[in-house]
N, C-alpha and C positions, 0 to 999 in steps of 0.2 A: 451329323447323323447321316448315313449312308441311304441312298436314293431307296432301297429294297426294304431296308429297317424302318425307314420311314412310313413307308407300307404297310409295313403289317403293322405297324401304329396306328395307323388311319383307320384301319380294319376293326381292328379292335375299339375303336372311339364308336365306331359306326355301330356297334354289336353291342357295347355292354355302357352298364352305367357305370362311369369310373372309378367314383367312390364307396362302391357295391364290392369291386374286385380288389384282387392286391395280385403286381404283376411282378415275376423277377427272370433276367435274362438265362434262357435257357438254349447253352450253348452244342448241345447235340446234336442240332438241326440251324441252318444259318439261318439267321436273324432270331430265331425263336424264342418266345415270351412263354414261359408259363405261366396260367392263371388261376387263379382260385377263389372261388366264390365264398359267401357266406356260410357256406352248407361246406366248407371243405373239400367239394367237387375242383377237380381238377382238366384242365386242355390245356395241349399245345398248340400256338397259332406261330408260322413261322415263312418264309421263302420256299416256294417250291421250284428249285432253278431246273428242274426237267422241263416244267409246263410255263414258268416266269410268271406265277402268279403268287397269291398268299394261300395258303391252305389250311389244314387245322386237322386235331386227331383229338375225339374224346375221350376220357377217364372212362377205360372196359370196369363193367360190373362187375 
């Protein structure tokens, strides 16, 4: 798994309860995971390579 991918793995461990979510790669944005809760709410958590960090975008209402 790739140093960045990795990352926003981590991120995501740190943030959600694993077995809560259901994750699948969401190749849009690099590294990007879509996720989806219980409720069917949806975000993307992925590589932000402008700022080199992980970032994220919520499901607009």
């Amino acid at each position: 798994m790739e140093e960045n991918e990795t990352k926003v793995m981590e991120w995501i461990e740190d943030h959600f309860v694993m077995n809560e979510i259901e994750i699948e790669d969401f190749p849009f944005f690099p590294y990007g995971k879509l996720i989806r809760d219980e409720n069917g709410e949806t975000m993307v958590v992925f590589w932000c390579v402008i700022y080199g960090r992980v970032d994220y975008r919520l499901q607009e209402s």
